[in-house]
TIFI-896447 format. One record per residue: residue number from 0; residue in three letters; y, z, x of N, C-alpha, C in turn. Coordinates in pm, 1 decimal. Example, Ala and Ser with C-alpha at 12.3 -4.5 7.8 and 13.67 -1.06 7.14 Angstrom:
<nodes>
NODE   bapa   miro       n_c2       n_c3       n_c1      ca_c2      ca_c3      ca_c1       c_c2       c_c3       c_c1
NODE      0    ALA     -569.0      780.0     1319.0     -450.0      780.0     1230.0     -330.0      780.0     1320.0
NODE      1    SER     -225.0      708.0     1285.0     -106.0      714.0     1367.0        3.0      787.0     1290.0
</nodes>
This chain:
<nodes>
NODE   bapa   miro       n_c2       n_c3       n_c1      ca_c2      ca_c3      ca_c1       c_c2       c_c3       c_c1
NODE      0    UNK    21796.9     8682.7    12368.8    21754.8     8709.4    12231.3    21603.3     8719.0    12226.7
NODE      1    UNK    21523.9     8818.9    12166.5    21388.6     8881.6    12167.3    21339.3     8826.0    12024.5
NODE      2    UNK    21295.5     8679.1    11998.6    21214.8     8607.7    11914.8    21170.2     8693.1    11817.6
NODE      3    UNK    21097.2     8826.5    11886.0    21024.2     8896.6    11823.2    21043.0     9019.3    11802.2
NODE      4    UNK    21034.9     9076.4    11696.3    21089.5     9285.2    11690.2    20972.8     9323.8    11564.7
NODE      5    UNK    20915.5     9409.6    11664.7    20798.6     9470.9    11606.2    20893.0     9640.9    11485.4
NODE      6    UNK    20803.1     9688.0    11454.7    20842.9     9767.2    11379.0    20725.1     9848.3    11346.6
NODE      7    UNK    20736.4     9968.5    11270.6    20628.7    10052.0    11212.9    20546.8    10160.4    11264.8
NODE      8    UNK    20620.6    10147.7    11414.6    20477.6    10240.8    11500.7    20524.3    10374.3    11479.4
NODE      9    UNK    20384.3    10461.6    11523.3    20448.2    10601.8    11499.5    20317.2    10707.4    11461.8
NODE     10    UNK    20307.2    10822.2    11455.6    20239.9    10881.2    11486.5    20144.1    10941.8    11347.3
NODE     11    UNK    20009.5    10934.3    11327.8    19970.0    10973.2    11218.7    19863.8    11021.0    11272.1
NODE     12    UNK    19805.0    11095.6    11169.9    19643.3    11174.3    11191.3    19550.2    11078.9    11160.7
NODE     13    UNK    19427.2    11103.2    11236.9    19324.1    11070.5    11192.8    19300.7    11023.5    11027.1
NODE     14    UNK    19246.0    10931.3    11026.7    19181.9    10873.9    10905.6    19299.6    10836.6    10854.9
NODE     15    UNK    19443.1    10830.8    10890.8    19563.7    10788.3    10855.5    19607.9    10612.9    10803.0
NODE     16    UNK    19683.3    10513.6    10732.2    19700.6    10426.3    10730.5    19828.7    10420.6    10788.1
NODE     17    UNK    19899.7    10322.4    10877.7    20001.3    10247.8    10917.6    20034.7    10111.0    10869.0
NODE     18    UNK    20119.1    10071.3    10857.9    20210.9     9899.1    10867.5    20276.7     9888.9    10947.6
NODE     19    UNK    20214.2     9775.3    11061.9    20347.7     9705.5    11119.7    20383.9     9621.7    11108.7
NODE     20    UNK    20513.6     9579.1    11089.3    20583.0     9421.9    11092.9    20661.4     9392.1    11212.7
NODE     21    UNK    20663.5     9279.4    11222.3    20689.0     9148.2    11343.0    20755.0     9072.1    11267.4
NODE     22    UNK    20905.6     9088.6    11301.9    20995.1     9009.8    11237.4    20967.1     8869.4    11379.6
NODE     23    UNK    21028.1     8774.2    11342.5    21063.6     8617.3    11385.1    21166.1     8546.6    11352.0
NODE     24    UNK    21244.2     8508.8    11465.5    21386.5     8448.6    11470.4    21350.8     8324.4    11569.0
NODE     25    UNK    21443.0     8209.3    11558.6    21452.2     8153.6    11677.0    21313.0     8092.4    11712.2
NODE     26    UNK    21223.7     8046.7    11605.8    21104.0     7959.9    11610.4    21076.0     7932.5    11465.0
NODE     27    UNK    21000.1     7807.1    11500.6    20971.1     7754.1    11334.4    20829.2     7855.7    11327.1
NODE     28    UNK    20836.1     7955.3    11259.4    20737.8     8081.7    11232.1    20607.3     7999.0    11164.2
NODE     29    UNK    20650.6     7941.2    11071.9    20534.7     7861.4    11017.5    20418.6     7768.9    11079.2
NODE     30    UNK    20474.7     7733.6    11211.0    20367.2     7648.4    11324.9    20318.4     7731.4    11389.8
NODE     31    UNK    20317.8     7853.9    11407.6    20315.9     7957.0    11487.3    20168.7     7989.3    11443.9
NODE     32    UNK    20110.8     8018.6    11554.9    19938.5     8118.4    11537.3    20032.3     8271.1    11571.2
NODE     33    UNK    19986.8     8353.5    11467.3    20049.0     8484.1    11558.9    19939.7     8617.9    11561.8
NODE     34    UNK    20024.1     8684.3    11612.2    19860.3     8770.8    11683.5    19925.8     8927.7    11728.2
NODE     35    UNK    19817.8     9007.7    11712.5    19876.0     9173.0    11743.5    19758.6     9182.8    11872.5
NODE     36    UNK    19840.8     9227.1    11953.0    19740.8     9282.7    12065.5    19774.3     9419.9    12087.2
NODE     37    UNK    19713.6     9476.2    12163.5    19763.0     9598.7    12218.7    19689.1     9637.1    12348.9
NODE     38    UNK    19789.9     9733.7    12430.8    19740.7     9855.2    12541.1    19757.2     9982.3    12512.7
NODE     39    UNK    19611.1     9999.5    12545.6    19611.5    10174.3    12561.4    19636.7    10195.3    12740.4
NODE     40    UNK    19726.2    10355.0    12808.3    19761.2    10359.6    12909.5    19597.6    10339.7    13004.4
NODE     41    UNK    19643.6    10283.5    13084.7    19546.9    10252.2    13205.4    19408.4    10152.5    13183.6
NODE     42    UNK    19457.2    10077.9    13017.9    19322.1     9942.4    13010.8    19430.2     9828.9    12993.3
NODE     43    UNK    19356.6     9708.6    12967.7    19449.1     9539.3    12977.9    19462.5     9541.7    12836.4
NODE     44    UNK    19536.1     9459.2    12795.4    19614.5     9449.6    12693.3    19469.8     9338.8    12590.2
NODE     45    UNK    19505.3     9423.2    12496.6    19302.2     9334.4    12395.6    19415.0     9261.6    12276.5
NODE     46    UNK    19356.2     9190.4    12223.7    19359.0     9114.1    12098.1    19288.7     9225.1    11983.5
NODE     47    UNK    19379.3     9227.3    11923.2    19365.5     9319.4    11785.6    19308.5     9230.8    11690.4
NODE     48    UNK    19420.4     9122.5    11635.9    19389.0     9034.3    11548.0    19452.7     8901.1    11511.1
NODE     49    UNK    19427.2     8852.6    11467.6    19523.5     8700.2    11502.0    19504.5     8624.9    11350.7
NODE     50    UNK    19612.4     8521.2    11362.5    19601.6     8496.3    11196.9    19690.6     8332.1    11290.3
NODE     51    UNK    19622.5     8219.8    11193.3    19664.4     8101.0    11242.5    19759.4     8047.9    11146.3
NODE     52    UNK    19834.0     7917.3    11179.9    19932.5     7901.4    11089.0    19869.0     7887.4    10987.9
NODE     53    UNK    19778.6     7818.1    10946.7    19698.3     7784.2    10805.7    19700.9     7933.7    10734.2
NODE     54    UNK    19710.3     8061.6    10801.8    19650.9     8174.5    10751.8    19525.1     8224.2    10747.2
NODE     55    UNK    19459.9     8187.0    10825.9    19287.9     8190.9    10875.3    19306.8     8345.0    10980.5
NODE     56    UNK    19282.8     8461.7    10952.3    19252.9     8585.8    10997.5    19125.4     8576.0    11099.3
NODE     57    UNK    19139.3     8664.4    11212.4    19004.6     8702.0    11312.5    19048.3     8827.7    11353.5
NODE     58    UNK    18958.6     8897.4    11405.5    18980.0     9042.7    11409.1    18860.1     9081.5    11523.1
NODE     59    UNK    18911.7     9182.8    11593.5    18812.7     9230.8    11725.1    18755.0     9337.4    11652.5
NODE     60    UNK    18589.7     9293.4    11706.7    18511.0     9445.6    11646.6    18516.4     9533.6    11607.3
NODE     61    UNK    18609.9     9601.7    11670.2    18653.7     9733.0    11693.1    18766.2     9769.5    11563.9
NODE     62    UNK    18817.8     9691.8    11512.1    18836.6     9696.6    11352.9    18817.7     9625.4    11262.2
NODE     63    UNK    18733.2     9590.0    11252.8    18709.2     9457.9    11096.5    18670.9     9584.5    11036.1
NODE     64    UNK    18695.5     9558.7    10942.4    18704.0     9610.2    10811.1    18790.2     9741.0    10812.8
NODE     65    UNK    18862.1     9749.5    10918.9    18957.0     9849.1    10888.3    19083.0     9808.7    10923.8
NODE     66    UNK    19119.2     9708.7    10946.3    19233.0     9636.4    10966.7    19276.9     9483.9    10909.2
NODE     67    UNK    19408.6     9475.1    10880.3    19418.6     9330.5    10803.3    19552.6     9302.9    10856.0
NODE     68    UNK    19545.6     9176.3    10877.3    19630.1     9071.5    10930.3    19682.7     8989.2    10809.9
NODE     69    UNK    19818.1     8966.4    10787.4    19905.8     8856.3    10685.7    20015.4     8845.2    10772.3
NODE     70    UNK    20042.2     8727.6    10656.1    20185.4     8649.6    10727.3    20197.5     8580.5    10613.2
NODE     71    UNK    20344.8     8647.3    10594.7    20443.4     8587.6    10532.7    20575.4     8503.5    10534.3
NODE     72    UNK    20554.5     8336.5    10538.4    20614.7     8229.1    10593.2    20763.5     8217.5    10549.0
NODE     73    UNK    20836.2     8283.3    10446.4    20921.5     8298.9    10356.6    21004.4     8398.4    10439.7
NODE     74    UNK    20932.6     8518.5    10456.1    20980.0     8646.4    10604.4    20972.6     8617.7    10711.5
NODE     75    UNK    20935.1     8507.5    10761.1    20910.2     8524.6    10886.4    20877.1     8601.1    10957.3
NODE     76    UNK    20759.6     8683.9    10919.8    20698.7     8799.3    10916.4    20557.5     8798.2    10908.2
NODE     77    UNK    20524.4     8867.6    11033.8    20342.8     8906.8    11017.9    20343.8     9039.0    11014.2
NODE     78    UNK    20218.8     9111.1    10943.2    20165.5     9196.0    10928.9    20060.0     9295.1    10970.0
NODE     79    UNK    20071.7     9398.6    11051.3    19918.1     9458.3    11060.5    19877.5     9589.0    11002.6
NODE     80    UNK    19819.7     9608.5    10891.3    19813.4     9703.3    10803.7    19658.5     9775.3    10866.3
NODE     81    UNK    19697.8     9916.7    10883.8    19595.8     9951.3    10974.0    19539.5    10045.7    10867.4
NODE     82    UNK    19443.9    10068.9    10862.9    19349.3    10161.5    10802.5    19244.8    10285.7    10859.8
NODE     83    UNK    19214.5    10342.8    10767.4    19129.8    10410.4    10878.0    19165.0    10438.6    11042.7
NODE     84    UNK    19254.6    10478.5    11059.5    19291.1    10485.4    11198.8    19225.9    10650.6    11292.3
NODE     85    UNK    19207.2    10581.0    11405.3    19101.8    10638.0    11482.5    19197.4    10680.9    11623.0
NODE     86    UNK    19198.5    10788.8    11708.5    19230.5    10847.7    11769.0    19245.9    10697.0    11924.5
NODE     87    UNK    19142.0    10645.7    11928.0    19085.1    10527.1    12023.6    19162.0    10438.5    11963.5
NODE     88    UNK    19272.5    10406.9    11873.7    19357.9    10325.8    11802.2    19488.1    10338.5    11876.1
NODE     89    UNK    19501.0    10489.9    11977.7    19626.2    10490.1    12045.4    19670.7    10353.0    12151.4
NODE     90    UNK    19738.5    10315.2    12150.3    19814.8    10233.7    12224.7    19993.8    10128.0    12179.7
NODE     91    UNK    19992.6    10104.3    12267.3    20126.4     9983.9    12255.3    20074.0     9881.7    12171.8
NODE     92    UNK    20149.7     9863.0    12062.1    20105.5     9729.2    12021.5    20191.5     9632.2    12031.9
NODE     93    UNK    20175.1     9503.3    12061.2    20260.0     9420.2    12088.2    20234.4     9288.8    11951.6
NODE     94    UNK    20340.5     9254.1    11939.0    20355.9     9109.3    11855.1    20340.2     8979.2    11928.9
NODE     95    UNK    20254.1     8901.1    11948.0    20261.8     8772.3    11963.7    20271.0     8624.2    11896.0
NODE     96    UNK    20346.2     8541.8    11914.2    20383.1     8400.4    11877.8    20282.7     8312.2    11936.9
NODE     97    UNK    20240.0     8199.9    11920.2    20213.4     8107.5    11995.6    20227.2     7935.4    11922.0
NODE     98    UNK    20285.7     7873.1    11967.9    20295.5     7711.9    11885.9    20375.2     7668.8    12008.9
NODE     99    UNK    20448.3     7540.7    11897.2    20447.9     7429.3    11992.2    20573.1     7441.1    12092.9
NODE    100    UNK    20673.5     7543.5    12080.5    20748.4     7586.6    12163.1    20728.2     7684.7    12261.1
NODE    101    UNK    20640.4     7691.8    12317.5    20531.1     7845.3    12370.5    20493.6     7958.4    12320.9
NODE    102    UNK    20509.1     8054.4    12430.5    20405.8     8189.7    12384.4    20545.4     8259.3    12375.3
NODE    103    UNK    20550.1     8346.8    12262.6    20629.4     8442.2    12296.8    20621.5     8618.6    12287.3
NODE    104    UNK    20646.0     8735.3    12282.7    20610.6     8848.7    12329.5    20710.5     8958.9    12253.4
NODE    105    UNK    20709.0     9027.0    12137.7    20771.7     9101.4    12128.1    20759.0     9252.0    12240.0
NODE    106    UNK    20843.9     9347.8    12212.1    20877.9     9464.6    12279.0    20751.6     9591.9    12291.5
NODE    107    UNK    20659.7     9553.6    12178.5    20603.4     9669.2    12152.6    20650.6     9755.2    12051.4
NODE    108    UNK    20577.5     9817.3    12014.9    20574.1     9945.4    11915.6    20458.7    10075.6    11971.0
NODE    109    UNK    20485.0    10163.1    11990.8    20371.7    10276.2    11981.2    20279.3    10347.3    11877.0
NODE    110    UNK    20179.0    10307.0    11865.0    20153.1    10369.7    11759.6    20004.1    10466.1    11814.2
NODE    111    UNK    20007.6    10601.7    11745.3    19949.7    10774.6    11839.1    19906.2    10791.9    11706.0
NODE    112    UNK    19775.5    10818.0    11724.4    19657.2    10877.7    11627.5    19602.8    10966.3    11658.9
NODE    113    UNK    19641.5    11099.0    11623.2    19593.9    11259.7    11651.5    19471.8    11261.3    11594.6
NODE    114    UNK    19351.3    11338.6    11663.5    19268.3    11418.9    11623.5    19267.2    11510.3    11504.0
</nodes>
């Protein structure tokens, strides 16, 4: 059973907005720090953005202010609402868990930002 199932990816143009959600099963979601990372083909997998159980948001350079992180404890559900999306935005994004039962790893989603 896969803790985690991402959702939302998919292909938009430039200057485009996306949502993805990260459903959560099978962990108390609420202790959970959770976090969007991603790979683009042939770099290591970066930290997008991360949101702690309290709900305290951080975000890598490379989108603050064009990206936002929530979580909703009721859904068991985090959020990454992308904005402004940029061609250099292509990659896998992955869902991550982390608390007091370990790390865990959703499947990925693709999400492709045309020129």
């Amino acid at each position: 059973q896969v803790p985690l199932v991402e959702s939302g990816g998919g292909l938009v143009q430039a200057g485009g907005t996306l949502r993805l959600s990260c459903a959560a099963s099978g962990i108390i979601f609420s202790f959970n720090a959770m976090g969007w990372y991603r790979q683009a083909p042939g770099k290591q997998r970066e930290l997008v953005a991360a949101i702690t159980s309290g709900g305290y948001p951080n975000y890598a350079d490379s989108v603050k202010g064009r990206f936002t992180i929530s979580r909703d404890n009721a859904k068991n559900t985090v959020y990454l609402r992308m904005n402004s999306l940029k061609p250099e935005d292509t990659a896998v994004y992955y869902c991550n868990a982390n608390g007091p039962t370990g790390e865990y790893w959703g499947q990925g989603t693709q999400v492709t930002v045309s020129s």
